[in-house]
VEXDREN-2710 file (C-alpha; in Angstrom, 1 decimal):
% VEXDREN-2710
k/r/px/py/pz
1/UNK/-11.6/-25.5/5.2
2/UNK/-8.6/-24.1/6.2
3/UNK/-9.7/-20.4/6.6
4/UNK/-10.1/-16.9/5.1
5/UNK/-6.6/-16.1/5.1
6/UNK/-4.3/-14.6/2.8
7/UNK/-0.8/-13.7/2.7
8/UNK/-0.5/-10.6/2.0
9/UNK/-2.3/-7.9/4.4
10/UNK/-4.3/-5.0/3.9
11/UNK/-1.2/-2.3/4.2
12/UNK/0.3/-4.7/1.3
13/UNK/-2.8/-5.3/-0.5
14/UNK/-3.5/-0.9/0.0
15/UNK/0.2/-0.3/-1.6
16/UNK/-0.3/-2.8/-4.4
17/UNK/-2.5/-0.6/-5.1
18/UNK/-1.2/2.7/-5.0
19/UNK/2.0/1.3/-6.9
20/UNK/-0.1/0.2/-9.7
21/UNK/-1.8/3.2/-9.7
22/UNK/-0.8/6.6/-7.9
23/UNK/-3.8/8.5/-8.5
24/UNK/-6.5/5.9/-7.7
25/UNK/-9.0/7.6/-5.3
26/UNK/-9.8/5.9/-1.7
27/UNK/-13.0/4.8/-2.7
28/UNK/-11.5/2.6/-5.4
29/UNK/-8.5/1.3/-3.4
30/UNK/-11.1/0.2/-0.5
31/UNK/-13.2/-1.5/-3.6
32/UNK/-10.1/-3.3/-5.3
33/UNK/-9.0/-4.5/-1.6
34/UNK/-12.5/-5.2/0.2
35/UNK/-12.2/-3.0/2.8
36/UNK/-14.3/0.0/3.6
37/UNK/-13.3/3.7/2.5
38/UNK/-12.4/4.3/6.4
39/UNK/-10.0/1.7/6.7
40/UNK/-8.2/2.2/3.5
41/UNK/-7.6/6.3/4.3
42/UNK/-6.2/4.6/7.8
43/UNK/-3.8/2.2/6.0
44/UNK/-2.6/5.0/3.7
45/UNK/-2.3/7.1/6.6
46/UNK/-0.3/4.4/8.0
47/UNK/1.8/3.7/4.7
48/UNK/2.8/7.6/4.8
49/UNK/3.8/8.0/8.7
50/UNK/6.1/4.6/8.1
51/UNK/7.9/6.6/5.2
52/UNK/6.6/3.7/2.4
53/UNK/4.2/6.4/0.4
54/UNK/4.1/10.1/0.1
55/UNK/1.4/11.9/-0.6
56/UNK/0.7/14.7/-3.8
57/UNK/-1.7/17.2/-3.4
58/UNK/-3.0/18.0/-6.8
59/UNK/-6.3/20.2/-6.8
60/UNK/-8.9/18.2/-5.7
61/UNK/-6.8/15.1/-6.3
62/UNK/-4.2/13.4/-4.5
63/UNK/-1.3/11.4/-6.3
64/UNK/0.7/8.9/-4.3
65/UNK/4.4/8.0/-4.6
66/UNK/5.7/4.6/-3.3
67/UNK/9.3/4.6/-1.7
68/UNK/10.7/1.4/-3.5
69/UNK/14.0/1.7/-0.7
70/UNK/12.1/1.6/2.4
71/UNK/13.0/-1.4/4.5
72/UNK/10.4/-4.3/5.2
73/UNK/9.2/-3.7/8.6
74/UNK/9.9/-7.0/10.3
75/UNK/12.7/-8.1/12.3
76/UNK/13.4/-10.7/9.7
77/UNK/13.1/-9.0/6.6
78/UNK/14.4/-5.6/7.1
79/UNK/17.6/-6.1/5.1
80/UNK/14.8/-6.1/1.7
81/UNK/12.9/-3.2/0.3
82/UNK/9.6/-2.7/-0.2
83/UNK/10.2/-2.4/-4.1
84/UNK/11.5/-6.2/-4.2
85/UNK/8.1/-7.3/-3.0
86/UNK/6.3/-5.2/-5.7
87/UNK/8.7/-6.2/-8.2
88/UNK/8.2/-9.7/-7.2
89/UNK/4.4/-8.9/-7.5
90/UNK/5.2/-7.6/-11.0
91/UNK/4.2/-3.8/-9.8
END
């Protein structure tokens, strides 16, 4: 077998996510991805410093916001945004 690998990482896998749904809560994003509830509140963390997600306080809530214009973060793909990958991925 060739491996466990995928194509798309966690960070995308995490913003899939919150693009398909903007109120979905931790638990259920590290559910829907496989990761644990830690890792998923890192990623988002990460998603929100990098300028790709902002974040909604609502009560007891929180409602995300994807930036469909921010660049891809690799050398090679920065001239696309992040929203032609989700449109790609029908999100």
């Amino acid at each position: 077998m060739a491996g466990d690998w995928t194509f798309l990482t966690n960070h995308a896998h995490v913003l899939l996510c919150v693009a398909r749904d903007p109120g979905m809560r931790m638990r259920d994003i590290a559910d829907t991805v496989g990761i644990t509830e830690r890792a998923a509140q890192r990623i988002v963390s990460d998603l929100i410093e990098g300028g790709y997600v902002e974040r909604e306080r609502d009560g007891r809530r929180n409602h995300y916001r994807v930036n469909r214009q921010a660049p891809l973060r690799h050398p090679m793909d920065r001239d696309h945004a992040i929203g032609e990958i989700l449109e790609l991925l029908g999100r």
